[in-house]
C-alpha positions in Angstrom: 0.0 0.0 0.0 2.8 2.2 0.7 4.4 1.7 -2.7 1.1 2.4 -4.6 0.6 5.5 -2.8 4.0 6.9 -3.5 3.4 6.1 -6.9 0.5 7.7 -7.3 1.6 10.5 -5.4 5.1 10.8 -7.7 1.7 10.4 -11.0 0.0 12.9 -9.2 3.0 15.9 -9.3 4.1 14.7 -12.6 1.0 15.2 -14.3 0.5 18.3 -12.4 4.4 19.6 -14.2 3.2 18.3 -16.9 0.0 20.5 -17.4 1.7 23.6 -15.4 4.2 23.6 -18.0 1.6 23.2 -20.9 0.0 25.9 -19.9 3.1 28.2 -19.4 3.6 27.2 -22.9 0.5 28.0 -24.9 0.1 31.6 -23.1 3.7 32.6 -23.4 4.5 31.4 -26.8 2.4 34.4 -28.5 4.0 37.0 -26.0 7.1 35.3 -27.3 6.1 35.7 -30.8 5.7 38.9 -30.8 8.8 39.7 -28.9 10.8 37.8 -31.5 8.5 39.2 -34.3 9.4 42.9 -33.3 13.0 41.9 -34.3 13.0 40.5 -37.5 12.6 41.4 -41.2 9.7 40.7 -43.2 11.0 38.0 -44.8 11.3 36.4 -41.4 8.0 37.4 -40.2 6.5 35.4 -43.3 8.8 32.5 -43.7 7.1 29.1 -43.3 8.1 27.0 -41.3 8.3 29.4 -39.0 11.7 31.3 -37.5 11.8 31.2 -33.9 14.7 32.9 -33.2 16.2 36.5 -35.4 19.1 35.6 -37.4 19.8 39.3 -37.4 17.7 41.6 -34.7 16.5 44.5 -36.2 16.4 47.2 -33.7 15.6 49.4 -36.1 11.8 48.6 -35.8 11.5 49.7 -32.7 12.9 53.1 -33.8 10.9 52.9 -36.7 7.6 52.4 -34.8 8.6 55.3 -32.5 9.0 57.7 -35.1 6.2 56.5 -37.5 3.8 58.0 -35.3 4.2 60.6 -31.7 4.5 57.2 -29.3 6.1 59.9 -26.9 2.6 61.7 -26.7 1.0 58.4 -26.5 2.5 57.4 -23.4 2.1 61.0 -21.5 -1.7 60.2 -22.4 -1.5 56.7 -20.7 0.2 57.5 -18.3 -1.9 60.9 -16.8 -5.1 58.9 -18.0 -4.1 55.7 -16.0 -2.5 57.3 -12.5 -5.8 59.7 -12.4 -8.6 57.3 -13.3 -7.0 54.6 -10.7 -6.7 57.1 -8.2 -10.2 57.8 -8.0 -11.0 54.4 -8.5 -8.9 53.7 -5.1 -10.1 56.5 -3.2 -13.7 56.0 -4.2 -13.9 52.0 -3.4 -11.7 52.5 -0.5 -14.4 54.9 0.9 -17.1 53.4 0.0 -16.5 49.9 1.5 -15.5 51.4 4.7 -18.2 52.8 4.6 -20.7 49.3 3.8 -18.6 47.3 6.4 -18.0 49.9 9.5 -21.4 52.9 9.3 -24.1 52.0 10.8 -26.7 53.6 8.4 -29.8 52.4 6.8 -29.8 51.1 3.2 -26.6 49.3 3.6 -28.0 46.1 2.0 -29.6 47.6 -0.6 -26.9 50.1 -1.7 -24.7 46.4 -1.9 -27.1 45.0 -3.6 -27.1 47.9 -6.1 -22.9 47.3 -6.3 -23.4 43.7 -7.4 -25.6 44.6 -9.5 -23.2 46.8 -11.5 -21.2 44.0 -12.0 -23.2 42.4 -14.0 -24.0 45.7 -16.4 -21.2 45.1 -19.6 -18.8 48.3 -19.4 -20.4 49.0 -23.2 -24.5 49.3 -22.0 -22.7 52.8 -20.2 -20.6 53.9 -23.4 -23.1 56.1 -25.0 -24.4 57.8 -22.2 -20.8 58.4 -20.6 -20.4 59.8 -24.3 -23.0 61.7 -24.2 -22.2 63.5 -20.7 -18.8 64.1 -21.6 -19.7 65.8 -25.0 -21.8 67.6 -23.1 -19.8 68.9 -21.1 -17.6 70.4 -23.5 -15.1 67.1 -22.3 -13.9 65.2 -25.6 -10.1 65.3 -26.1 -9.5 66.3 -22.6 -7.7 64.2 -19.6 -11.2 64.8 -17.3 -13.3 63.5 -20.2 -11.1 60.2 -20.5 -10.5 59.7 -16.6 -14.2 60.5 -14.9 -16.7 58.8 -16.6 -14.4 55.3 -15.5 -13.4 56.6 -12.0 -16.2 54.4 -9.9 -15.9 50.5 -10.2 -18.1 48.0 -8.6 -15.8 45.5 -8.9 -13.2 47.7 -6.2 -16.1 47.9 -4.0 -16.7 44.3 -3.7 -13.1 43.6 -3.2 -12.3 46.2 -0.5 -15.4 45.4 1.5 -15.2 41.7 1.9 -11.7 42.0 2.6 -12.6 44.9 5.3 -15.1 42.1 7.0 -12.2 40.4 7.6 -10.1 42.9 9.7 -9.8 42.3 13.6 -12.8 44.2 15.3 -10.6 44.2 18.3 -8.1 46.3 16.4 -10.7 48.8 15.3 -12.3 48.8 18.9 -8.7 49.6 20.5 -7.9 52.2 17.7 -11.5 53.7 18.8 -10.6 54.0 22.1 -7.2 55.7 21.8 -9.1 58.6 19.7 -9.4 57.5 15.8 -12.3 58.8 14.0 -13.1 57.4 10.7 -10.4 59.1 8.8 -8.0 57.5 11.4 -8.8 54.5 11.5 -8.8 54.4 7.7 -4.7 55.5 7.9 -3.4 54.1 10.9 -5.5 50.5 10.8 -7.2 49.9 7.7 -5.0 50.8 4.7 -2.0 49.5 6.6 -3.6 46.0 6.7 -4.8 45.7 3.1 -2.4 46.7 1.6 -1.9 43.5 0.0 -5.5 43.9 -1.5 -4.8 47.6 -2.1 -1.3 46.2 -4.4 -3.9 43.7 -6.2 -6.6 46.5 -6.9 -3.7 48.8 -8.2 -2.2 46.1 -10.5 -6.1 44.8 -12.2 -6.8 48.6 -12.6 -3.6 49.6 -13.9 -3.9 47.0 -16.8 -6.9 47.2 -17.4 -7.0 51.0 -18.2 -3.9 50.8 -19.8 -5.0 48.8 -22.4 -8.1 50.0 -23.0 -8.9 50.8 -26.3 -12.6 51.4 -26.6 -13.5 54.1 -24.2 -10.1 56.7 -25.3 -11.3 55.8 -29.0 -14.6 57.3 -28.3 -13.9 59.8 -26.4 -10.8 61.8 -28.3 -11.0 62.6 -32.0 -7.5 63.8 -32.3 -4.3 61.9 -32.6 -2.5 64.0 -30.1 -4.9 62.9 -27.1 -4.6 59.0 -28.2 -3.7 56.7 -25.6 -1.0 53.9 -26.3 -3.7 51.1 -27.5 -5.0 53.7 -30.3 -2.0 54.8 -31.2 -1.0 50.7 -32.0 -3.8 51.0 -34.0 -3.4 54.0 -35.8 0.3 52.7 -36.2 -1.3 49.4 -38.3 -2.9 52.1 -40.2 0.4 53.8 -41.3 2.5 50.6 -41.7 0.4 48.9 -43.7 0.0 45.1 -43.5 2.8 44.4 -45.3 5.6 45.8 -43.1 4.1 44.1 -39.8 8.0 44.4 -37.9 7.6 47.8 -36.6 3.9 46.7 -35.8 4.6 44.5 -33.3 7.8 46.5 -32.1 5.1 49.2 -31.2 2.8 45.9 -29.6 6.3 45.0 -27.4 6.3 49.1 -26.5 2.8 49.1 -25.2 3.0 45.5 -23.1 6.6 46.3 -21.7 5.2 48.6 -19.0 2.5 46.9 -17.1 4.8 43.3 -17.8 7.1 44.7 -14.8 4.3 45.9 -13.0 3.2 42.7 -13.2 6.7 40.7 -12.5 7.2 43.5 -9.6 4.0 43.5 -7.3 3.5 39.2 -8.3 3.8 38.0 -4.7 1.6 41.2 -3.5 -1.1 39.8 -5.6 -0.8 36.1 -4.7 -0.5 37.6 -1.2 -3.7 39.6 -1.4 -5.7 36.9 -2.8 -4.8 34.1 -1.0 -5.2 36.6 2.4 -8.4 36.9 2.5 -9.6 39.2 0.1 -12.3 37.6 -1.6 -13.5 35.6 1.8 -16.4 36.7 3.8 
């Protein structure tokens, strides 16, 4: 019995590698395309079988792509679209469950119930009205026009406040005692334990906004306030399909970013989801 159990113990993790490693495979092999893709000629790009690694790397694309169309400007738009629009997003969800978990006021339930329910509304049901507003007020190709109409998330909500029911009432109740109001207690006891779910709400949040392409489409008209996405876009546009190296050397430009957000704050997100932030 011993024996059999080792061995299916020694099947067990072996299959387990085996199916860890197929899956590293299939989702890094067209990050890895495109990495290699960015550095080879077209010749490359098109040759079948396929060339996995660049007999000679062409950095050149990558120069190309930059200068092909104002990348520069592209990235200051990112960039001032994604720090403000995740601020609020932090500050509002932050607020809000403290408020769902710790106030006692009447309506709590239902105003949750009204937060789940905007989960289940698709981002594009609220396009045209946020459109609408924004053109409105006089907002299109302006930083407040792309950052306000996304600044409140349901999803941030959710994830703050059933972390926050897991925080140590005795904690709060000491802090309460020694003089904290609200605000206190939100510095010196509430942000300092979450911020593991505070790391993981930054890092969802700063990807996705970075890479969104649908809402800084509609709501700028003119290439100097595209974000990074658009401008890979508008950079297919100016290529062409038949010079796809600076293409994907623009693709490797946009990714780079938020790929060493990611590698950087990893174990803050496996920490903040396997801490309890989604228990409760």
């Amino acid at each position: 019995m011993t024996r059999q159990r080792h061995w299916r113990r020694l099947a067990g993790r072996v299959l387990l590698s085996a199916t860890t490693a197929l899956v590293a495979i299939v989702m890094g092999l067209p990050l890895y395309w495109v990495v290699t893709g960015a550095l080879k000629t077209n010749r490359e790009i098109y040759t079948f079988p396929p060339v996995w690694i660049p007999s000679e790397p062409q950095w050149s694309n990558f120069v190309e792509a930059w200068q092909a169309v104002p990348f520069g400007r592209f990235f200051v738009n990112s960039v001032v679209t994604t720090a403000g629009a995740v601020t609020l997003e932090l500050v509002f969800a932050l607020l809000s469950a403290y408020a769902l978990v710790f106030l006692r006021v009447r309506g709590k339930g239902l105003v949750f119930g009204v937060v789940i329910a905007a989960l289940l509304v698709p981002s594009t049901v609220t396009l045209l009205p946020n459109y609408l507003t924004v053109a409105r007020f006089g907002w299109i190709n302006t930083f407040q026009g792309l950052i306000v109409p996304v600044a409140a998330v349901a999803f941030g909500v959710f994830l703050f406040r059933q972390h926050f029911l897991t925080l140590p009432r005795d904690l709060l109740d000491a802090a309460r005692l020694d003089g904290c109001g609200h605000f206190g207690l939100i510095r010196h006891v509430v942000v300092p334990l979450s911020q593991p779910v505070i790391v993981t709400f930054l890092v969802i949040y700063l990807v996705a906004h970075w890479n969104d392409f649908l809402w800084p489409l509609v709501a700028t008209n003119r290439l100097e306030w595209r974000t990074v996405p658009v401008g890979v876009a508008y950079l297919y546009q100016v290529e062409g399909v038949q010079d796809w190296g600076p293409i994907l050397a623009g693709t490797v430009m946009a990714l780079l970013p938020m790929l060493v957000v990611y590698v950087v704050a990893q174990r803050w997100i496996v920490k903040g989801i396997g801490g309890g932030a989604l228990k409760g």
